[in-house]
C-alpha positions as CSV (number, residue, x, y, z in Angstrom):
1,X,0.0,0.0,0.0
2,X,1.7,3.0,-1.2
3,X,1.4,5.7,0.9
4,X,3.7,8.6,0.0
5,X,5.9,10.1,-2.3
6,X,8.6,12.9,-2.9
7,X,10.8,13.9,-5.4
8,X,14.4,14.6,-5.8
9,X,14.2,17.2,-9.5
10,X,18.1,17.2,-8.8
11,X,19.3,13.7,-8.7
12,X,16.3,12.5,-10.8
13,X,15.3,10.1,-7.8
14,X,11.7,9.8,-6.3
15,X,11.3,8.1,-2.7
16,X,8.4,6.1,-2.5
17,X,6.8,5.2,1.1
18,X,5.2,1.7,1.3
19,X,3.3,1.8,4.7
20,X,2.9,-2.1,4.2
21,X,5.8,-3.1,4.0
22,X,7.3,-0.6,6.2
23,X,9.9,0.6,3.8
24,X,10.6,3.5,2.1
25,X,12.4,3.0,-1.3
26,X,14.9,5.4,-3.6
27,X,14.3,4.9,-7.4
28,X,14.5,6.4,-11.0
29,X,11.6,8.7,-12.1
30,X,11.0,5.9,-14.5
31,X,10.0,3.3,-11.7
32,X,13.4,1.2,-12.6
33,X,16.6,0.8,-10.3
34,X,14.6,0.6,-7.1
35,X,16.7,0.3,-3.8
36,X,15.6,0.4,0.2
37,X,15.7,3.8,1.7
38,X,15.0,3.2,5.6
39,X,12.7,0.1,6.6
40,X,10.5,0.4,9.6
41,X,7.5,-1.3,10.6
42,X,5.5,1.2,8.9
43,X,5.4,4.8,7.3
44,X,3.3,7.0,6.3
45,X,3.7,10.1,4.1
46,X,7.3,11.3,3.2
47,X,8.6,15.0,2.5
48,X,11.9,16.1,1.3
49,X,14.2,19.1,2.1
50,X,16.6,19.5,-0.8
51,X,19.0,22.5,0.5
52,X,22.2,21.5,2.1
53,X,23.3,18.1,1.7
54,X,19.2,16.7,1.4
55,X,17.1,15.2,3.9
56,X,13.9,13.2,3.9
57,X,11.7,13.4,6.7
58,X,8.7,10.3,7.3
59,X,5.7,9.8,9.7
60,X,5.3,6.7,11.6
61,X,1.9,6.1,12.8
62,X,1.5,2.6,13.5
63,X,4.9,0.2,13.6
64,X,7.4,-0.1,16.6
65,X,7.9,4.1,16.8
66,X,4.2,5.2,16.6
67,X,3.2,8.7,16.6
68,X,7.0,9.6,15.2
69,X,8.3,12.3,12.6
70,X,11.7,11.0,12.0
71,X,14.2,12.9,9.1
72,X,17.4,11.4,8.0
73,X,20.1,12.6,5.2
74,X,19.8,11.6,2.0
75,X,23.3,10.3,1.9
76,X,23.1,8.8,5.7
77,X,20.0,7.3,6.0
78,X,20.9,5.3,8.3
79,X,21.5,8.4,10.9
80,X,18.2,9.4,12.0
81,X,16.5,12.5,13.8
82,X,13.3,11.9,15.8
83,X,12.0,15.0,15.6
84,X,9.0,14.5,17.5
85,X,7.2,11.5,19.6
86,X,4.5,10.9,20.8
87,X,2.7,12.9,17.8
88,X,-0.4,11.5,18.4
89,X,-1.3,9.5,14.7
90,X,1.0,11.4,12.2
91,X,-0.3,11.5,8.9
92,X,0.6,14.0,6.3
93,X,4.0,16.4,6.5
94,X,5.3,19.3,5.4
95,X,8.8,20.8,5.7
96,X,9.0,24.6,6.1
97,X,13.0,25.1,5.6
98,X,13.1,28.6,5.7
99,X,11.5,29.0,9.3
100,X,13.0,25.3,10.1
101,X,9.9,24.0,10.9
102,X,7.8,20.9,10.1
103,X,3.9,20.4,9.9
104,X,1.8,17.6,9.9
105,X,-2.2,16.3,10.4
106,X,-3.3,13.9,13.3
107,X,-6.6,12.5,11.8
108,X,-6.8,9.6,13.6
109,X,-5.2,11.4,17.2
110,X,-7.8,12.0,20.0
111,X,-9.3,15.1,19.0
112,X,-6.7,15.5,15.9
113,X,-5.3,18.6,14.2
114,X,-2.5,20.1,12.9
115,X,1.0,19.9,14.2
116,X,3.8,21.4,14.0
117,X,8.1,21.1,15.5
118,X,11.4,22.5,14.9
119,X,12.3,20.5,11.5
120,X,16.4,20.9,13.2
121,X,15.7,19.0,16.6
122,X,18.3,16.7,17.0
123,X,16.4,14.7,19.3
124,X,12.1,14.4,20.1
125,X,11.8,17.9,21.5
126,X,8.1,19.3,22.1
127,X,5.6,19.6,19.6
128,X,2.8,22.2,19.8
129,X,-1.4,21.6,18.5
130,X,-2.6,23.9,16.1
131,X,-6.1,24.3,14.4
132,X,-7.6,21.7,17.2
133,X,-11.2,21.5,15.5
134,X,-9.9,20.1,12.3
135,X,-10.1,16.7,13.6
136,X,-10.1,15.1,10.3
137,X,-7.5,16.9,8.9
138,X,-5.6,14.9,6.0
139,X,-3.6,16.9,3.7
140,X,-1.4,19.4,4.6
141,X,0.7,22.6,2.7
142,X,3.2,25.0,3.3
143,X,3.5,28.8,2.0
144,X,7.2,29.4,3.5
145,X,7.0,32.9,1.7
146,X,3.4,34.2,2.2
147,X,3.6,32.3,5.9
148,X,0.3,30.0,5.5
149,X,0.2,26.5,6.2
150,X,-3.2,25.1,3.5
151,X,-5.0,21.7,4.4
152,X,-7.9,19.9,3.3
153,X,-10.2,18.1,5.6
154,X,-11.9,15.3,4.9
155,X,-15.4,15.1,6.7
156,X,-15.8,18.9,6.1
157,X,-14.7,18.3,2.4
158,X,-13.5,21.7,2.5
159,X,-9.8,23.3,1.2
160,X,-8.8,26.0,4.3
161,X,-5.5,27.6,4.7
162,X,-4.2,28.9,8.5
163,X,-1.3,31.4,9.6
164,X,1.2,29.3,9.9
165,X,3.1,29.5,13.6
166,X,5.3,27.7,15.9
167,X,5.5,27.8,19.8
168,X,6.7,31.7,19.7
169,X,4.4,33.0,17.4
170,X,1.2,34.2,19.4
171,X,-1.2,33.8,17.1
172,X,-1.1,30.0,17.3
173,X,-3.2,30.5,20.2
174,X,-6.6,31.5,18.2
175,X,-5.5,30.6,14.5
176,X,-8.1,31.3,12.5
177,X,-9.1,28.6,9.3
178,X,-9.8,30.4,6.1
179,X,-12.3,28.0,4.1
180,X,-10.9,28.7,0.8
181,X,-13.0,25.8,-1.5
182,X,-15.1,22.9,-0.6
183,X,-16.8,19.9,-1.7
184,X,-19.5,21.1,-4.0
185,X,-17.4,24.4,-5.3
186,X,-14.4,22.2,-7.0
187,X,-13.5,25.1,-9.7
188,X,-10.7,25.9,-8.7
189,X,-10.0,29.4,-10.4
190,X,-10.7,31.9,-8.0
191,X,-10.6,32.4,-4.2
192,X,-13.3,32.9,-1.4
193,X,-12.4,35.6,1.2
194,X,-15.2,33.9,3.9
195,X,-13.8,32.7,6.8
196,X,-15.3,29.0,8.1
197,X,-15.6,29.8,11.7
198,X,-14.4,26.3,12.6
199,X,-11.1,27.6,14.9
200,X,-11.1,30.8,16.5
């Protein structure tokens, strides 16, 4: 069951998460010359920082490290960050390099959400809840220049966007979810400036 996917433009390589097996794999853009990235008992979605020397980052939400957001090098993958534990039921990531943080939905997690960490930590530091009500969150986003973090959640069937914040930023504490398309509008062309009123 594939689960995830990034992309490497540079060395023409995608990474390919197989939450069944547990493995994350390195291959050609083609599908061919396939070889094992990490294995763990399971993973979820992948995301890929491609300044410096590279790093992909993975959630674990149901093998022997559940609840984890784990990065690793893309030369030393075998040298691993946990960047946060005890995440609650990690599902979808996102890496915001420029303010060295990383995102990602709890679906599943009592009460769910959105998430968010230092992307650096060296070791599982803390992790703060944002955007609490959005308890089915699945798909999540980042605008590192504009500063907005955009998910889609699933029982709402609705596109929002969010100021994107991290412990500091004071506005995490009443982040306010911008319903921007949902189910039964799919064109995609223009923007709605309503707000949702589902996290204030």
């Amino acid at each position: 069951l594939f689960s995830g996917i990034a992309i490497n433009h540079f060395a023409g390589v995608m990474y390919v998460a197989d939450a069944t097996s547990g493995e994350i794999a390195g291959c050609a853009l083609d599908g061919t010359s396939c070889s094992r990235f990490v294995a763990e008992d399971s993973v979820g979605h992948v995301a890929i920082d491609l300044t410096g020397g590279g790093q992909l980052c993975w959630t674990d939400f149901g093998g022997s490290n559940p609840g984890t957001v784990t990065c690793a090098g893309l030369s030393t993958p075998g040298i691993r960050r946990t960047v946060a534990s005890n995440a609650g039921f990690p599902y979808a990531l996102a890496l915001d390099v420029a303010n060295d943080r990383v995102y990602w939905t709890g679906p599943f997690a009592t009460g769910g959400g959105v998430y968010t960490a230092t992307l650096s930590a060296t070791s599982s530091g803390p992790h703060t809840r944002l955007l609490p009500s959005l308890s089915e969150a699945r798909g999540i986003a980042v605008d590192s220049i504009h500063g907005w973090i955009y998910v889609t959640v699933q029982d709402d069937d609705l596109l929002g966007r969010a100021i994107g914040s991290d412990e500091g930023d004071a506005r995490a504490s009443s982040p306010c979810v911008e319903t921007l398309k949902t189910c039964v509008d799919k064109s995609f062309g223009e923007t709605h400036g309503r707000h949702s009123g589902l996290d204030h």
